[in-house]
Kinemage of the C-alpha trace (Angstrom):
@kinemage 1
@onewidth
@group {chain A} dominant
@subgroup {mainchain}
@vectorlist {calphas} color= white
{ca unk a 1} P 37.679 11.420 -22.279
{ca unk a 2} L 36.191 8.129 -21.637
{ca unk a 3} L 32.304 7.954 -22.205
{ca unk a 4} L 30.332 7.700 -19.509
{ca unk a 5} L 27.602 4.555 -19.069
{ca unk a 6} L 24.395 5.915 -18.064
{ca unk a 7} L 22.224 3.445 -15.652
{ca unk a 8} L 18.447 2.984 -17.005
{ca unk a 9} L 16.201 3.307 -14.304
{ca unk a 10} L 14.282 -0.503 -14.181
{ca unk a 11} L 10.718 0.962 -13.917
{ca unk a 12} L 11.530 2.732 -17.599
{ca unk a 13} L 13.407 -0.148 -18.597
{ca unk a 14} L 9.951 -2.005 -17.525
{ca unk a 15} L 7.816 0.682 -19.615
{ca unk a 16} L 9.787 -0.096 -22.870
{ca unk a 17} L 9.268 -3.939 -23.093
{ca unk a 18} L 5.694 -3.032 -22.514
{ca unk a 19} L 4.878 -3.609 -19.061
{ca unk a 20} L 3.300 -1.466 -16.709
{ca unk a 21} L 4.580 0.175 -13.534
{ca unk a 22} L 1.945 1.381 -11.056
{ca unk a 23} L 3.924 1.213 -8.139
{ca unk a 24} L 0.670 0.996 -5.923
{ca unk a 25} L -0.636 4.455 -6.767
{ca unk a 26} L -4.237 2.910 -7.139
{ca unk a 27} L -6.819 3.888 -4.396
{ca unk a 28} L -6.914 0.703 -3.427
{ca unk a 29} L -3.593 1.429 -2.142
{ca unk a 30} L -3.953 4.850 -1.202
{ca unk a 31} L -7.248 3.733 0.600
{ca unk a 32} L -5.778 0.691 3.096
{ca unk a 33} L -2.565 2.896 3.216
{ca unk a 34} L -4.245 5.563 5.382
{ca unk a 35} L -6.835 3.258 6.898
{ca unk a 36} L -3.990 1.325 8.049
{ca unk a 37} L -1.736 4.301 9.332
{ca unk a 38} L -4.719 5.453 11.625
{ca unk a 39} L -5.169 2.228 13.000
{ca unk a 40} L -1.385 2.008 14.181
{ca unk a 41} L -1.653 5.541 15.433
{ca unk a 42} L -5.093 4.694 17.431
{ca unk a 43} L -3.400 1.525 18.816
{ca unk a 44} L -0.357 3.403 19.939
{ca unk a 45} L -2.555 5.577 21.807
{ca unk a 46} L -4.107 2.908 23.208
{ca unk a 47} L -1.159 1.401 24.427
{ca unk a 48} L 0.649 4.745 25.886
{ca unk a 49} L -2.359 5.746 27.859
{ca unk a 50} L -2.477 2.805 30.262
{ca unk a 51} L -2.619 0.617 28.437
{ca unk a 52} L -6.247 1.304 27.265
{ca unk a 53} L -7.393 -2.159 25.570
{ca unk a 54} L -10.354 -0.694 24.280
{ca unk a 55} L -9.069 1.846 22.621
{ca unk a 56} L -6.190 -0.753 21.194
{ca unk a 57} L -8.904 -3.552 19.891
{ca unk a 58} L -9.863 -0.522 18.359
{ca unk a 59} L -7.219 -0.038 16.116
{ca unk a 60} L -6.896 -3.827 15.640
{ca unk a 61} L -10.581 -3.536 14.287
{ca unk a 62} L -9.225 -0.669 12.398
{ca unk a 63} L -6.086 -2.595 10.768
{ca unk a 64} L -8.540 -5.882 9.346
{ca unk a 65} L -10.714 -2.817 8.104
{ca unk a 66} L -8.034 -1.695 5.785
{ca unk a 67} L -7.425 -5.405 4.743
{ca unk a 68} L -11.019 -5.363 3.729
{ca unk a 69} L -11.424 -2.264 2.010
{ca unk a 70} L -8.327 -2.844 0.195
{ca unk a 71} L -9.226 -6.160 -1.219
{ca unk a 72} L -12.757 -4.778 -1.993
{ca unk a 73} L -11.454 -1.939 -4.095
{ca unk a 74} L -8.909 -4.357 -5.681
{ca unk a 75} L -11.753 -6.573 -6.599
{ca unk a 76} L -13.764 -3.950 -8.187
{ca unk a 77} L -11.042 -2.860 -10.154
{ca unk a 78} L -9.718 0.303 -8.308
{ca unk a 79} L -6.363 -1.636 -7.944
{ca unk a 80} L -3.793 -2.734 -9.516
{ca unk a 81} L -4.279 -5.713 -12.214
{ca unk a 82} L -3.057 -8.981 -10.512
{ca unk a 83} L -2.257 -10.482 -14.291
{ca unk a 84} L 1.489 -11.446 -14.410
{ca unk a 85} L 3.248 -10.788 -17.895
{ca unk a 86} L 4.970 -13.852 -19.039
């Protein structure tokens, strides 16, 4: 029987030479991720029913929110660390 090569999956690979792996599971992430889902929900609804511009600038208003509140968190350290391993 011939032996079989395994594949390493790259985030462990990533783990053992001692960097780290978040893969956005911050609430920074988790924060503009659902802010941003309910904006494109609210502007689809604004567009099927009419199209309702209102209710669309809404979720436009909704979408730069999550930009914001993303950023924010990042900046106050509820995201991931922007420092590159070299």
């Amino acid at each position: 029987m011939s032996e079989t090569t395994r594949r390493i999956d790259p985030s462990i690979e990533a783990l053992r030479q001692g960097k780290h792996v978040h893969h956005g599971k911050t609430p920074a992430a988790w924060a503009g991720s659902m802010i941003a889902l309910a904006a494109f929900f609210v502007g689809g609804i604004g567009l099927v029913l009419g199209p309702n511009w209102v209710v669309f600038g809404v979720g436009v208003a909704m979408l730069v929110l999550a930009l914001v509140v993303t950023r924010v968190l990042q900046v106050t350290g509820h995201g991931a660390s922007s420092r590159r391993s070299r």
